[in-house]
C-alpha positions as CSV (number, residue, x, y, z in Angstrom):
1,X,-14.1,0.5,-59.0
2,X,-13.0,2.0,-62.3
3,X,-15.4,-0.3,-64.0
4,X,-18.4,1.2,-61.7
5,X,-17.3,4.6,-62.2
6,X,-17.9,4.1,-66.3
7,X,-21.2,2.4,-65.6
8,X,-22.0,5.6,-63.4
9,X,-21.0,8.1,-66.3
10,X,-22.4,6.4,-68.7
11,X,-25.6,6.3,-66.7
12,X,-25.1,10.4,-66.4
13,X,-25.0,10.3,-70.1
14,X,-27.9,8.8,-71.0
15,X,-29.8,11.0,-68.2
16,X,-28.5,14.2,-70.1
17,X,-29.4,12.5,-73.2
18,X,-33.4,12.0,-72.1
19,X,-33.0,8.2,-72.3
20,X,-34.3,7.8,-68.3
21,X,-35.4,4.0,-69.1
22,X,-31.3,2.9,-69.8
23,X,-30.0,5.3,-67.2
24,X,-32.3,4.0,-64.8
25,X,-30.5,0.3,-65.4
26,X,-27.2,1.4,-66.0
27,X,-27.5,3.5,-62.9
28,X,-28.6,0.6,-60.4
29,X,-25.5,-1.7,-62.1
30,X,-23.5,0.9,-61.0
31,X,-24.7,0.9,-57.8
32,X,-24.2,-3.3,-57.3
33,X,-20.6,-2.5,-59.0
34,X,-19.7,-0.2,-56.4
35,X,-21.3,-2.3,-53.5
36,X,-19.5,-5.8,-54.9
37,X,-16.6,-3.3,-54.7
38,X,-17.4,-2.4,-51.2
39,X,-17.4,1.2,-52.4
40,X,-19.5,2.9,-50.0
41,X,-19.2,6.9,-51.4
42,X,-19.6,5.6,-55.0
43,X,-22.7,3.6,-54.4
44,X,-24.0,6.6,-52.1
45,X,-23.0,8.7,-55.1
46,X,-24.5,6.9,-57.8
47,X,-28.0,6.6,-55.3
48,X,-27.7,10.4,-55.2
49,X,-27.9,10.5,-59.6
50,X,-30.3,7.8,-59.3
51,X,-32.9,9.6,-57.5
52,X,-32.5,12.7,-59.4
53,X,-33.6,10.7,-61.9
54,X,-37.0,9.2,-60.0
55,X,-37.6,13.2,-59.6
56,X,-37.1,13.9,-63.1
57,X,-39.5,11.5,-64.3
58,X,-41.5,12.3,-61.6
59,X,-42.2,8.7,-59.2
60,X,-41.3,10.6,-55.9
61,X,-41.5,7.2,-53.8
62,X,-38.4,5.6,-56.1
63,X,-36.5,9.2,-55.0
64,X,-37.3,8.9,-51.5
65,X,-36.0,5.4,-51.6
66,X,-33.0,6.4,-53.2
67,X,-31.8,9.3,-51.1
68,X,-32.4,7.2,-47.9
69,X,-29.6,4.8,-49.3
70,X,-27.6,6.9,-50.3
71,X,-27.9,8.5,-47.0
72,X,-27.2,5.7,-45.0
73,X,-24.4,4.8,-46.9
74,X,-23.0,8.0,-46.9
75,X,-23.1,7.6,-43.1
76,X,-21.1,4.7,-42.7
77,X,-18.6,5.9,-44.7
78,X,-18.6,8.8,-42.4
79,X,-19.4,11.8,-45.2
80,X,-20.9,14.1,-43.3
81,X,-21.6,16.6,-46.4
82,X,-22.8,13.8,-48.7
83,X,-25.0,12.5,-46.0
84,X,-26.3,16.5,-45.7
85,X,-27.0,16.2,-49.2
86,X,-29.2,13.2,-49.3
87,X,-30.9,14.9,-46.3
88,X,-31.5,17.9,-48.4
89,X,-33.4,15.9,-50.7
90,X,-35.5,14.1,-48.8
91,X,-36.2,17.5,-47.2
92,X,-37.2,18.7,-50.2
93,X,-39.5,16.0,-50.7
94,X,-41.2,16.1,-47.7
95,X,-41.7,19.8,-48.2
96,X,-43.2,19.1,-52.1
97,X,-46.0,16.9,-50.0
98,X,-46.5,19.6,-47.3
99,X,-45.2,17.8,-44.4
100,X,-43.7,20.5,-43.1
101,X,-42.5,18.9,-39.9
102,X,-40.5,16.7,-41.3
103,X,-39.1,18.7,-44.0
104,X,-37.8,21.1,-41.0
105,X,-36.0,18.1,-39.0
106,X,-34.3,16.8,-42.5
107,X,-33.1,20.7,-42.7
108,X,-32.0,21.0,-39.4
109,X,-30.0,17.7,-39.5
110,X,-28.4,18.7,-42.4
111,X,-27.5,22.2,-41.4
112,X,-25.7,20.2,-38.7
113,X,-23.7,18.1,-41.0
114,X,-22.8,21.1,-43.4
115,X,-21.8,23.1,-40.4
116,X,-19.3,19.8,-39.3
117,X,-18.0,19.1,-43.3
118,X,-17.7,23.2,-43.4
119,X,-19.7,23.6,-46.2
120,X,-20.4,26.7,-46.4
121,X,-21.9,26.8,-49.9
122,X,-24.3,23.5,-48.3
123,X,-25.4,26.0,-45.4
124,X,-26.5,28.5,-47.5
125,X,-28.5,26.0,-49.8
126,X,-30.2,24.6,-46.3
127,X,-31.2,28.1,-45.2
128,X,-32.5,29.1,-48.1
129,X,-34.8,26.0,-48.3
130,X,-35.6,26.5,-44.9
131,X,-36.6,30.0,-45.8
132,X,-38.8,28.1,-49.0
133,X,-40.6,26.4,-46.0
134,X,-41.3,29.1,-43.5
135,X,-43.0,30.9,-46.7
136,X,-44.9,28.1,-46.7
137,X,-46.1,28.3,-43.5
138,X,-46.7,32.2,-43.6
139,X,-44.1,33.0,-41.6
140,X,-42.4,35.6,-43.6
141,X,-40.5,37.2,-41.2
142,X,-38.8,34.2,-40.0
143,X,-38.2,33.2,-43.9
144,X,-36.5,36.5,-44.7
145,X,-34.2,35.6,-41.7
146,X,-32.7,32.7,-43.3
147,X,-32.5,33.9,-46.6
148,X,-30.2,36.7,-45.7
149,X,-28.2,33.6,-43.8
150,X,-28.7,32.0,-47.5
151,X,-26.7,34.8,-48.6
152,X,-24.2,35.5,-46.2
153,X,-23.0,31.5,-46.1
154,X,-23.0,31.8,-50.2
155,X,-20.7,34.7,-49.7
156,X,-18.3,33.4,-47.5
157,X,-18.2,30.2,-49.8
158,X,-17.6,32.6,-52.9
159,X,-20.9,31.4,-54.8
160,X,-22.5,34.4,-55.9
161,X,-24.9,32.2,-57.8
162,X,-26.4,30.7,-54.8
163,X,-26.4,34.6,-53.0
164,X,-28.1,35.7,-56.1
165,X,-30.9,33.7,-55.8
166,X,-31.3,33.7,-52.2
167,X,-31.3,38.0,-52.8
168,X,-34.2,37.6,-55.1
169,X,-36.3,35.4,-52.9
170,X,-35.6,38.0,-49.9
171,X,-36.2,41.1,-52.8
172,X,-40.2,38.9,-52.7
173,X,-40.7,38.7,-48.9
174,X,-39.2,42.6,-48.4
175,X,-41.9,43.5,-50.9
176,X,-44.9,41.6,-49.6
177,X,-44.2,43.2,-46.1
178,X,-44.3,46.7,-47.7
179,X,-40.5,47.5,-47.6
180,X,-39.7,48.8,-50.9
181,X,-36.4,50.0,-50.0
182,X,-35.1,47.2,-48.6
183,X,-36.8,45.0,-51.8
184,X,-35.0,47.0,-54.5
185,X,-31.6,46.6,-53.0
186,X,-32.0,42.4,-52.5
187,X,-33.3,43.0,-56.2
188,X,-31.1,45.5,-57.6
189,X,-27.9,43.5,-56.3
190,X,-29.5,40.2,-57.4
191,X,-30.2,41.6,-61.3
192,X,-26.6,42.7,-61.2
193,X,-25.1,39.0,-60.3
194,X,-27.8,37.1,-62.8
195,X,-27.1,39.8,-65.7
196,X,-23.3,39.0,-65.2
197,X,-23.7,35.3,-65.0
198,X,-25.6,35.2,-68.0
199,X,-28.6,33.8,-66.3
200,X,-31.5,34.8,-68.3
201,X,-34.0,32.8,-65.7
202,X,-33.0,34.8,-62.9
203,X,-33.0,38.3,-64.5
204,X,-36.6,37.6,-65.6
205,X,-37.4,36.6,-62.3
206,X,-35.8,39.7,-60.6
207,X,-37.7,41.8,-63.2
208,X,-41.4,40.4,-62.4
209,X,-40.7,40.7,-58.9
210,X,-39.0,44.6,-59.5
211,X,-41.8,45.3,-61.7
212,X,-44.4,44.4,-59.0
213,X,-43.0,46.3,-56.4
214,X,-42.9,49.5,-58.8
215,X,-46.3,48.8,-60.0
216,X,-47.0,49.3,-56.1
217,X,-44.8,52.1,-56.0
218,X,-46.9,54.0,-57.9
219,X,-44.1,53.7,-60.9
220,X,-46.8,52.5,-63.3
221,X,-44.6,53.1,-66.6
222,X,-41.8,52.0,-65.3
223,X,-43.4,49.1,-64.0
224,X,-44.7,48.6,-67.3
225,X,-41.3,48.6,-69.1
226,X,-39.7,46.3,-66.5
227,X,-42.7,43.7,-66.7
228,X,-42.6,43.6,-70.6
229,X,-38.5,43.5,-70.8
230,X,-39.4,40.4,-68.5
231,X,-42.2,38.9,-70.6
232,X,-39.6,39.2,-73.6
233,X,-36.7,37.4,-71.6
234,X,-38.8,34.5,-71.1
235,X,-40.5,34.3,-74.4
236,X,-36.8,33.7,-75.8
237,X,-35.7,31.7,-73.5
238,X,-38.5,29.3,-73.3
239,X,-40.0,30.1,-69.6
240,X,-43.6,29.4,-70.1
241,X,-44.5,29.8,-66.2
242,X,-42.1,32.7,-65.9
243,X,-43.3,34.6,-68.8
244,X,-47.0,33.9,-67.3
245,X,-46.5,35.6,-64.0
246,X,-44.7,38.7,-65.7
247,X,-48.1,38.4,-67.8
248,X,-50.0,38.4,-65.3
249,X,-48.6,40.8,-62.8
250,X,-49.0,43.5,-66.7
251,X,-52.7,42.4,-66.9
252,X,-53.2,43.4,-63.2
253,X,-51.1,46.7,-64.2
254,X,-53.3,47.5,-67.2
255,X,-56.4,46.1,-65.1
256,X,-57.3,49.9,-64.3
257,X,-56.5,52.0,-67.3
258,X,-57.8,49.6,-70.1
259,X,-59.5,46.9,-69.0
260,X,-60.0,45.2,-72.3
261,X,-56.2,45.2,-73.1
262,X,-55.9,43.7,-69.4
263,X,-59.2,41.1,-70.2
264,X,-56.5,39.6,-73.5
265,X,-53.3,39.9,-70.7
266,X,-55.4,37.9,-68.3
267,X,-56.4,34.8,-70.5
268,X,-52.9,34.4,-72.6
269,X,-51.6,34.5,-68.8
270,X,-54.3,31.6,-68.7
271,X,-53.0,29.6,-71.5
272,X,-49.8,30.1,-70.7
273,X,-50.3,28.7,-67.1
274,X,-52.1,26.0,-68.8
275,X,-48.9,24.7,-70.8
276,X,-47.0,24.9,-67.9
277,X,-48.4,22.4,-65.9
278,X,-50.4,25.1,-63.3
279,X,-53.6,25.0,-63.7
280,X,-55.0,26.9,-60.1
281,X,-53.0,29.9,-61.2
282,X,-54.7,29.1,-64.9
283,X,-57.7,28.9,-63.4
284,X,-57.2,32.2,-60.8
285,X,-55.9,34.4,-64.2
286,X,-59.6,33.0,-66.0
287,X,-61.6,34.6,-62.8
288,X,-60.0,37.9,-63.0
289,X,-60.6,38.1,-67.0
290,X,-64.3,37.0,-66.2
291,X,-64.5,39.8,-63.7
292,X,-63.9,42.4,-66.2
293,X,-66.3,41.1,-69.1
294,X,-69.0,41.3,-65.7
C-alpha cells in the first residue's frame, strides 16, 4: 500500500508538472498497486486523479470511464462521499454534452450520498451544479433556489469559498430577472469574500456581472469604472475569456455614446474570444461591430 501511495503522488506530480503522458502511466500503476493490494479507496482515489486528467487533456470518454470505477469501487468500500464525488463528475459530464436528464439523476444521487456522509461542503457543491443545470434549461427561478442552498450548506460547512461563488452566480440570475437589489447584495457580499481570499478570478467576475447590472441601472459611469477595474484584473492575471466579457459588456456601454470607440471594444472582445477557445461569442461580438459600421 505504501508503495501505491508513491506511485499515486508521483503520478500527482507529474500532472502539476504538465507531463499528462507519464502521469497517465504512473497513474494506472497506481491503480493495479492498490487493486493487487486489495485497496479499494486508494484505487477509487487514484481513478478519481486519473480522470481529472482525461478532462484535462480533454478525451471525455477516458474520464467517464474513470469516474464510473472509481465509483463503483468507492461503493463497495462503502464511501458514501467518495462515491458522491465520482457521481459529481459524471454529472458534470453529462451536463458538458447537454444531457440534462442524466446530469439531474447523477445530482440527485449524489445529494443523497452527501446528505448520508454529512458533507455539507459536498451538498453545497451539488446544489450549485444543479443550479448550473436549471440555467441551462431556462429555469432561472428554480436555479436561484439551489444556489442560495449552495450557499447556505457552504456556510454551515465553514467554506466561504464555495458560498462565494455560489453568491456570484445567484448576483447573475437576480439580475437577469430585474432585481437589482437583491443582485448587489449576492454581489456585494460575494466581492467582499473573493477580495479577502485573494481570488483575483472571482472579483473580476463579481465586477462584470456588478458592472452589468449598473450599466442597467442607469449608473453609466460607475458602470464604466467597475467594467474597466475588471478588464484590468484580468489583463494581469491572465483571464483571456474573463477580460472579454468585461470587454464586451464596456463596448455594449459605450455602444450609444460613441459608437466608434464601442466598434474597437467590440472586435478586441472578438479576438480576445478567439484566443480563448469561444468562437460563437467571437463570432456574436463581430455582428454587433458590423452593426455599427452599417
Amino acid at each position: 500500500m505504501i508503495k501505491a501511495d508513491i506511485t499515486k503522488a508521483e503520478g500527482e506530480r507529474l500532472l502539476l508538472s504538465g507531463d499528462s503522458e507519464t502521469a497517465r502511466e504512473v497513474l494506472e500503476e497506481a491503480v493495479a498497486q492498490y487493486r493487487t493490494a486489495d485497496d479499494q479507496i486508494g484505487e477509487a482515489d487514484a481513478l478519481m486523479v486519473l480522470g481529472r486528467l482525461e478532462l484535462d487533456v480533454g478525451t471525455a470518454d477516458a474520464a467517464a470511464a474513470a469516474f464510473e470505477r472509481a465509483a463503483a469501487m468507492f461503493r463497495l468500500a462503502e464511501s458514501a462521499q467518495g462515491e458522491a464525488q465520482a457521481l459529481l463528475e459524471l454529472g458534470d459530464l453529462a451536463r458538458a454534452d447537454d444531457r440534462l436528464d442524466a446530469a439531474e439523476r447523477l445530482y440527485r444521487w449524489a445529494a443523497e450520498l452527501m446528505t448520508e456522509a454529512g458533507d455539507q461542503g459536498g451538498r453545497g457543491k451539488v446544489d450549485k451544479n444543479l443550479g448550473h443545470l436549471y440555467r441551462r434549461r431556462g429555469e432561472e427561478e428554480v436555479a436561484l433556489s439551489h444556489y442560495h442552498r449552495a450557499c447556505d450548506h457552504y456556510a454551515a460547512a465553514g467554506e466561504r469559498q464555495g458560498r462565494a461563488v455560489a453568491l456570484k452566480y445567484a448576483g447573475h440570475v437576480e439580475r437577469r430577472l430585474g432585481r437589482p437589489d437583491r443582485a448587489h447584495e449576492a454581489y456585494d457580499e460575494a466581492l467582499d469574500i473573493f477580495r479577502q481570499n485573494g481570488d483575483h478570478l472571482g472579483e473580476a467576475a463579481v465586477l462584470t456581472g456588478l458592472g452589468k447590472l449598473q450599466r442597467r441601472s442607469g449608473n453609466l459611469t460607475e458602470a464604466r469604472e467597475t467594467l474597466r477595474l475588471a478588464i484590468t484584473i484580468c489583463g494581469e492575471v491572465g483571464d483571456l475569456r474573463g477580460e472579454a466579457h468585461a470587454m464586451l459588456a464596456l463596448a455594449r456601454l459605450e455602444r450609444v455614446k460613441d459608437p466608434k470607440r464601442a466598434r474597437g471594444l467590440f472586435t478586441h472582445a472578438a479576438s480576445l474570444f478567439d484566443r480563448a477557445g469561444v468562437p460563437q461569442v467571437r463570432d456574436h461580438a463581430l455582428r454587433e461591430a458590423a452593426e455599427l459600421v452599417a
